[in-house]
C-alpha positions in Angstrom: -135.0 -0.2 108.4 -135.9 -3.2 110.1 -134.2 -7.3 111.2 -136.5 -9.9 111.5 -139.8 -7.6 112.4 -137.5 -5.2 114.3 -137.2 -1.6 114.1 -132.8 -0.8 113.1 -130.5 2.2 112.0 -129.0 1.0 109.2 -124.7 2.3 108.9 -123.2 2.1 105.5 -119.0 2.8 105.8 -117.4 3.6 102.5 -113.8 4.5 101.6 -112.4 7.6 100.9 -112.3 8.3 97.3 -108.4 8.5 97.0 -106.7 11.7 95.6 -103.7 11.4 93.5 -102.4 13.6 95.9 -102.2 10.8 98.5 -101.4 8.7 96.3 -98.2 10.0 95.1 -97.8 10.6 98.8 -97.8 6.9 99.8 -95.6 6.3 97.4 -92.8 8.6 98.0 -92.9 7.0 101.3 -92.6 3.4 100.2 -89.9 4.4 98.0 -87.5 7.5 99.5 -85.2 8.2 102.1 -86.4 10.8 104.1 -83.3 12.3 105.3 -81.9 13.1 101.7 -84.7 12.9 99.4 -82.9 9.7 97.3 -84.9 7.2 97.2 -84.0 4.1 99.7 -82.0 1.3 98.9 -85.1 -1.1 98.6 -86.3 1.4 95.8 -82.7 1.6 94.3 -82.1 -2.2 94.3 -85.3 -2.4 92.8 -83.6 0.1 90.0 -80.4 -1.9 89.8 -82.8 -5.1 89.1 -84.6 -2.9 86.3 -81.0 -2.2 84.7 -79.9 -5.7 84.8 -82.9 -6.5 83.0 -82.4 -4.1 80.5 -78.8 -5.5 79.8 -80.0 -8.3 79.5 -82.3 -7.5 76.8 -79.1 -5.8 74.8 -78.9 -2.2 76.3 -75.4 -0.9 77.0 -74.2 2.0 78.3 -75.2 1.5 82.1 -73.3 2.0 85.1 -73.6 1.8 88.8 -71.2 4.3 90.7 -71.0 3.5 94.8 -69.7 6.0 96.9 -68.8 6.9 100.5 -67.2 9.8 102.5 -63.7 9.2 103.3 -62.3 8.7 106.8 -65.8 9.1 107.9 -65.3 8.5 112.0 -62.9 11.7 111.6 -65.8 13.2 110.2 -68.1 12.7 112.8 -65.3 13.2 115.7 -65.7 17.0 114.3 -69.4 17.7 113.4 -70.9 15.6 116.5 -73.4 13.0 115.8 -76.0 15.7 115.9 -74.3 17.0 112.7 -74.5 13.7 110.9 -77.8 14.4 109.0 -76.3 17.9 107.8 -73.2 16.0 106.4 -75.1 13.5 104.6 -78.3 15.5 103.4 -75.4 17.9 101.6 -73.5 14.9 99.9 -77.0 14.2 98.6 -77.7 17.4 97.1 -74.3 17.5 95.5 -75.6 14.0 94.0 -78.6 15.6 93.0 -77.0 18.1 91.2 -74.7 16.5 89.1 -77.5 13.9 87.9 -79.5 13.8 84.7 -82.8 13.1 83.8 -82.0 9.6 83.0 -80.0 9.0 86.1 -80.8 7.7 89.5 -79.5 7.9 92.8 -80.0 6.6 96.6 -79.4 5.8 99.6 -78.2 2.2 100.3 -76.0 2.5 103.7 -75.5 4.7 106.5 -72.8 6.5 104.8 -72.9 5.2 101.4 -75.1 6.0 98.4 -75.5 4.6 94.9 -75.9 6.1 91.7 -77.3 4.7 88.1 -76.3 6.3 85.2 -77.9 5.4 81.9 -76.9 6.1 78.1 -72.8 6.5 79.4 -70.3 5.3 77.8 -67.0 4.5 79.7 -65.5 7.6 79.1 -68.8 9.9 80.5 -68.8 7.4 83.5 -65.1 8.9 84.4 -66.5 12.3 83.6 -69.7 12.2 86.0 -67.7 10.1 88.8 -64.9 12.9 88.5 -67.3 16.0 88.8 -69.0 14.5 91.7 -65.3 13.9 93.4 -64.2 17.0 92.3 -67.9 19.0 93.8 -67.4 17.2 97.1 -63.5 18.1 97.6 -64.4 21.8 96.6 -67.1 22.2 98.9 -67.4 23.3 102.7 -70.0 21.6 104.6 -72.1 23.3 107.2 -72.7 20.7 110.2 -73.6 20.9 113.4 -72.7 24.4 113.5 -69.3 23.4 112.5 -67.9 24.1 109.1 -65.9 21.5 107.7 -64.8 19.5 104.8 -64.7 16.1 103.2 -63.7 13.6 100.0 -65.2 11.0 98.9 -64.1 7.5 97.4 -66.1 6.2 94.3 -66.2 2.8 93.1 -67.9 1.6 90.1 -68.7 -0.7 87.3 -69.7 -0.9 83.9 -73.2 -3.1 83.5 -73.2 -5.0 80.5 -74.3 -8.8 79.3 -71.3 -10.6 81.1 -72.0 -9.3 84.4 -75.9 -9.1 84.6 -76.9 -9.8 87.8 -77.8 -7.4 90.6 -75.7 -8.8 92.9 -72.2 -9.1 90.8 -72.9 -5.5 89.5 -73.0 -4.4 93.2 -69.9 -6.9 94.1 -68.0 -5.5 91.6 -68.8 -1.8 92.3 -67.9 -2.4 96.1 -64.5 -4.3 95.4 -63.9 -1.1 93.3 -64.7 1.6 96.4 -62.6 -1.1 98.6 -59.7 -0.3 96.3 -60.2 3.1 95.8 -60.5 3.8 99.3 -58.2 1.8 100.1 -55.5 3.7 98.1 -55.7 6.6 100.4 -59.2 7.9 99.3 -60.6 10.8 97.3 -59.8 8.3 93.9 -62.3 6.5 91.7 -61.9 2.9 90.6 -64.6 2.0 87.4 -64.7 -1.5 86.8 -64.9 -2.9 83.1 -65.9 -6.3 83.3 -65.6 -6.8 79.2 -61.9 -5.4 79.3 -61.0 -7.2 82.5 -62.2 -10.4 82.4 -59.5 -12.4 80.9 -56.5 -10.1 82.6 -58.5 -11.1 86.2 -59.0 -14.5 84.8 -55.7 -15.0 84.0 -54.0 -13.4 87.5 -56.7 -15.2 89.8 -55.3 -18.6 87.8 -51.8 -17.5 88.6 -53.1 -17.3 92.7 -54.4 -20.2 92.4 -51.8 -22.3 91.0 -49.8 -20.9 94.1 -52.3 -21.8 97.0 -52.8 -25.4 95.8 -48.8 -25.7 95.1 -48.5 -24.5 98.9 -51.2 -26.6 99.8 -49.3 -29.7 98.2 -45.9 -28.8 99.4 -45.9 -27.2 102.7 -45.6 -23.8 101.1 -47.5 -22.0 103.8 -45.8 -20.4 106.9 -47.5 -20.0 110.3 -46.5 -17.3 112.5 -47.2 -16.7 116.7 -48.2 -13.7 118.1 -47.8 -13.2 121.7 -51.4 -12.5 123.4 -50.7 -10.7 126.7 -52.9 -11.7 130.1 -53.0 -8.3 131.9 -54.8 -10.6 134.3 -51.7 -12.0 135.4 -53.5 -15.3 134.0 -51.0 -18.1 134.0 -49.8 -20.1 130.6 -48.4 -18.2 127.3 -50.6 -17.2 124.7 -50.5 -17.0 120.9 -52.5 -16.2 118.0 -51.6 -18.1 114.7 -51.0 -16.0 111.7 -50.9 -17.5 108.4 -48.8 -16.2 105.3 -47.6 -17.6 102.1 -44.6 -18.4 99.8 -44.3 -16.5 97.3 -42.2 -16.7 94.2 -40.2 -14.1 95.9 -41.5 -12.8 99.2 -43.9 -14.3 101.7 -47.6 -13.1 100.7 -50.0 -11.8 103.7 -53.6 -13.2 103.5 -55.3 -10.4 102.3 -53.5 -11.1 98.5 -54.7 -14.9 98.9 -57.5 -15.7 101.2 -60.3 -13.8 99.0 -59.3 -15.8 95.8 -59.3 -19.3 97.9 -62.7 -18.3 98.8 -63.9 -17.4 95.6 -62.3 -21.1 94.2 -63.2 -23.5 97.6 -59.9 -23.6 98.7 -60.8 -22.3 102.7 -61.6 -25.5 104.1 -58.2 -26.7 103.1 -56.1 -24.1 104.4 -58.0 -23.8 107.4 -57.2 -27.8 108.1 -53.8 -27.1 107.0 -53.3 -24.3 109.5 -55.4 -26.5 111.8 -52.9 -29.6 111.5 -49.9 -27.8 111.3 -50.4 -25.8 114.4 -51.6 -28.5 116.7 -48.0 -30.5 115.6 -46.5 -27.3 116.8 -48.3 -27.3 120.4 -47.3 -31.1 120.5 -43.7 -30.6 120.0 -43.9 -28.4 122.8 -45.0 -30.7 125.5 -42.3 -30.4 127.9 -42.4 -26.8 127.8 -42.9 -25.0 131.2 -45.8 -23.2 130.7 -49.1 -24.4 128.9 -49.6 -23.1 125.3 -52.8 -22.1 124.2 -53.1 -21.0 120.4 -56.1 -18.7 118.9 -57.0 -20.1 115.8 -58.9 -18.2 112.6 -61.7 -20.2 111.0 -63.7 -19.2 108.2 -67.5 -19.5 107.4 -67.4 -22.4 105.2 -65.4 -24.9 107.9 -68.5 -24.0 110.3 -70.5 -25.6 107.7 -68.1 -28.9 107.9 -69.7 -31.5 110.3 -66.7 -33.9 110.3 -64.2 -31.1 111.7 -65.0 -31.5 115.2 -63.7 -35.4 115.6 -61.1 -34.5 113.0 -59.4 -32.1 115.1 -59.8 -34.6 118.2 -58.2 -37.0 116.2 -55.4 -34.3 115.5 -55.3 -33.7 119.1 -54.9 -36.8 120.1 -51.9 -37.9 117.7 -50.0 -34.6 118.7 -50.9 -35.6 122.5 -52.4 -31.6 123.0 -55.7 -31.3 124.9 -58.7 -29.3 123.4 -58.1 -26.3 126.2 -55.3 -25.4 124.3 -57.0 -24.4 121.6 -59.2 -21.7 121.0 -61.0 -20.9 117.2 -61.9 -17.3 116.6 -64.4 -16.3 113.9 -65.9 -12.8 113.5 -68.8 -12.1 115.2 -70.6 -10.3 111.8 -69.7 -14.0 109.7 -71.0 -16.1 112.7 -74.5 -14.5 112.6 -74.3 -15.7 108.6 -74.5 -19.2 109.5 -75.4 -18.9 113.4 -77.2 -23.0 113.1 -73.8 -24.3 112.3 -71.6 -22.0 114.3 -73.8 -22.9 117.1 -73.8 -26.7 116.6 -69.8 -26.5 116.5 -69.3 -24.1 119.3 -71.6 -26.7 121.3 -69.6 -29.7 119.8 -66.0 -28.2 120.2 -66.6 -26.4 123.6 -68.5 -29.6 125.3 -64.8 -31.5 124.4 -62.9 -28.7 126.1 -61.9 -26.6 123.6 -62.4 -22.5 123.7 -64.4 -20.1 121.1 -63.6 -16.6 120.8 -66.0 -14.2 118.8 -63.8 -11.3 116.9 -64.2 -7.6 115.8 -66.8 -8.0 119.0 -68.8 -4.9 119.7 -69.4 -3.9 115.4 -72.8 -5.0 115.9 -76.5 -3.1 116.8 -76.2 -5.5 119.5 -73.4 -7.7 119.6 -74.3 -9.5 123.0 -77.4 -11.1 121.7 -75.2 -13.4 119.7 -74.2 -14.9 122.8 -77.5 -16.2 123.5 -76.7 -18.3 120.5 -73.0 -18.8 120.8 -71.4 -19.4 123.7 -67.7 -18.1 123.4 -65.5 -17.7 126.1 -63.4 -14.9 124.8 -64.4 -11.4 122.7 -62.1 -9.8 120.8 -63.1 -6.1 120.8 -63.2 -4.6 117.4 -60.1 -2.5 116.6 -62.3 0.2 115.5 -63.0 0.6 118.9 -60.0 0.5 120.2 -57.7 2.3 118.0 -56.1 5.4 119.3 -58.1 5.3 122.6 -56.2 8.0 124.1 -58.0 10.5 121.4 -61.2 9.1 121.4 -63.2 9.3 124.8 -66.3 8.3 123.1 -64.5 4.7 122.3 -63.1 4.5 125.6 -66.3 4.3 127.4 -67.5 1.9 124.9 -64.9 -0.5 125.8 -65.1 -0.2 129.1 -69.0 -0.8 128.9 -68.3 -4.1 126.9 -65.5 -5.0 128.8 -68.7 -5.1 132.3 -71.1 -6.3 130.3 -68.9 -9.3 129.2 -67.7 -10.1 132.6 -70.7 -10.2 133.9 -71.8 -12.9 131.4 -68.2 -14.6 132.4 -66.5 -13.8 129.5 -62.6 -13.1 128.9 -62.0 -9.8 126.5 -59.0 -9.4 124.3 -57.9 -6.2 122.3 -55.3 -6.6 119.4 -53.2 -4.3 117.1 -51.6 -2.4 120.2 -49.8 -0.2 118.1 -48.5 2.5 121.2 -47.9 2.6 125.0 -50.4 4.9 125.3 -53.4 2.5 125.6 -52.7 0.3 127.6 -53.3 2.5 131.2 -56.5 2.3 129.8 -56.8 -1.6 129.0 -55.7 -1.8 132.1 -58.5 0.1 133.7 -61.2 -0.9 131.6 -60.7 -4.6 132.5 -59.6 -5.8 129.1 -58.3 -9.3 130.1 -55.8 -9.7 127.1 -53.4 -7.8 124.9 -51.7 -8.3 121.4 -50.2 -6.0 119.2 -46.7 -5.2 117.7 -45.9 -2.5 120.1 -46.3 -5.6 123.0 -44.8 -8.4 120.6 -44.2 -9.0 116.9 -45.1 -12.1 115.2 -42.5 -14.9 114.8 -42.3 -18.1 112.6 -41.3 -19.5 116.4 -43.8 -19.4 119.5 -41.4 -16.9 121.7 -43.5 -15.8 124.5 -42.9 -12.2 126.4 -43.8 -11.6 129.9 
């Protein structure tokens, strides 16, 4: 070969003929999880999407099941993280063996897997969900060179025309694991949106009518909860706890707050809260000690751009000064809307007011968020902190978080003290501030214990 009058070598490159070997090799790593052989949850949403579509072109008889191991931390306290992989790679196998043909499964969390079940009525939807629980119970795992044993929690719901959308079908599936976990585990809770949807209707109407009665009519309570300094730091210290008026009992948030979300009633219960509380602190000028409430926010107030010179304006009537108050927002909701928690952490903290990031430390890397919101306190997860005698692994955690956060200058808080037994520890760790019913109970009045 030759170039312009010049003597070359001439190199061709071709590609590979592909085989279908590597072919179907490529794809079962674009599309399973290699540690159980399901495929991964972007291949399973994918199938959830594919259902959906199909009931929404008039096929019935689908189901997604969701399910975890129960009391899963207990789990691992006895196999060892080195025995994790054993644990799960067996719950899929059970999965594996209780699935037919037409029937899917994966891997969509750490712990938690998903299963699609095709041509099943309601009645086989009980039956499969019940043979898996049943398998699981029955069997002895082999971890770690430990032998243990586990139950699971399934949560489910039927997929049909009113609820085709991939991500109410999963909504609805995880509100049903919530519930059956939450009912002491090893139970199964199958949602039927077609049965259900006037009965929830009609009940989530009934909520509502309360929350905007108490919303009209004072017919919200606040409570104080005594934060402890184990600093010695001067003033008294409360969180504000919120409840409800019921027809015959006061109602705890958990019954109320998810169906205000669900119907835009937050950012008028949080300004309630907001504007009762600061009238509160007001009527307490005289008092011997300075008072400094913790506040709960939720997502959407973030959002609101007026609430900064709103609560000034509060403030201001009451005569209380911004240091006296300090909003709290979960550090895993923060990072949901970080440009507007960051914008009011900046707004609210340059006026003198404090920011406290909760269930701190739940994250990959929960001290990253401060390089985008500035708090001054960090409320430790409780998963962290519960039982700390028992758990050594938690201990050094907290005591790691509670360094690094002094270092950056921040104040840490633990809450839900439930025994004496932790706080030697606190103590030791560094842990600035205490709450929990074994230091202080809530009352409707702000009494403070030293």
């Amino acid at each position: 070969a030759t170039y312009e009058g010049e003597p070359c070598q001439q190199i061709v490159f071709r590609l590979p003929a592909s085989s279908p070997e590597a072919e179907e090799e490529l794809r079962r790593l674009k599309t399973q999880d290699p540690l159980t052989g399901l495929s991964n949850r972007t291949h399973f949403i994918e199938s959830i999407d594919e259902a959906v579509a199909r009931a929404i072109g008039g096929t019935t008889d689908q189901a997604l099941l969701l399910l975890e191991p129960d009391n899963y931390r207990h789990v691992l306290d006895t196999v060892g993280i080195t025995g994790a992989d054993d644990v799960l790679r067996q719950l899929a196998g059970t999965i594996k063996q209780r699935l037919r043909a037409t029937d899917s499964a994966g891997r969509i969390g750490d712990h938690a897997f998903g299963i699609l079940l095709s041509n099943s009525p309601q009645a086989e939807v009980q039956k499969v969900a019940e043979s898996l629980r049943t398998s699981i119970e029955a069997a002895i795992i082999e971890a770690g060179g430990k032998s243990t044993s586990l139950t699971i929690s399934i949560g489910g719901s039927l997929l049909g025309e009113k609820n085709a959308k991939s991500q109410v079908l999963l909504s609805q599936a995880d509100d049903a694991l919530r519930a059956a976990s939450g009912q002491g585990g090893n139970r199964i809770d199958i949602h039927d949106p077609a049965a259900a949807d006037k009965a929830e209707a009609a009940r989530e109407q009934q909520w509502l009518d309360l929350i905007d009665a108490a919303l009209a009519n004072d017919g919200f309570v606040l409570y104080y909860q005594p934060i402890v300094s184990l600093r010695g730091e001067e003033g008294e210290f409360f969180e504000v706890l919120l409840r409800m008026r019921g027809p015959t009992e006061e109602v705890l948030p958990a019954h109320f707050m998810p169906i205000a979300e669900r119907n835009d009633r937050l950012l008028a219960i949080d300004r309630w809260v907001i504007e009762h509380a600061v009238t509160a602190l007001g009527k307490r000028t005289g008092h011997s000690a300075t008072t400094t409430l913790f506040i709960k926010l939720s997502t959407l107030t973030l959002h609101d751009e007026t609430l900064a010179d709103w609560v000034d304006a509060k403030l201001s009537a009451a005569g209380v000064k911004a240091p006296q108050v300090v909003f709290e927002v979960p550090e895993a909701k923060v990072m949901t809307c970080l440009k507007p928690a960051r914008e009011f952490v900046e707004r609210w903290r340059k006026g003198g007011g404090g920011f406290e990031l909760e269930q701190f430390g739940s994250g990959l890397n929960s001290f990253q968020t401060l390089k985008h919101i500035d708090a001054d306190y960090l409320k430790i997860d409780r998963a962290l902190t519960n039982d700390l005698a028992h758990h050594s692994e938690n201990e050094q955690k907290v005591r790691e978080l509670c360094s690094q956060a002094h270092a950056a200058g921040k104040r840490t808080m633990v809450e839900w003290i439930e025994e004496a037994s932790s706080m030697p520890m606190l103590f030791s760790a560094g842990v600035n501030f205490a709450q929990g019913n074994f230091l202080a109970s809530p009352s409707s009045e702000m009494r403070y214990v030293t």
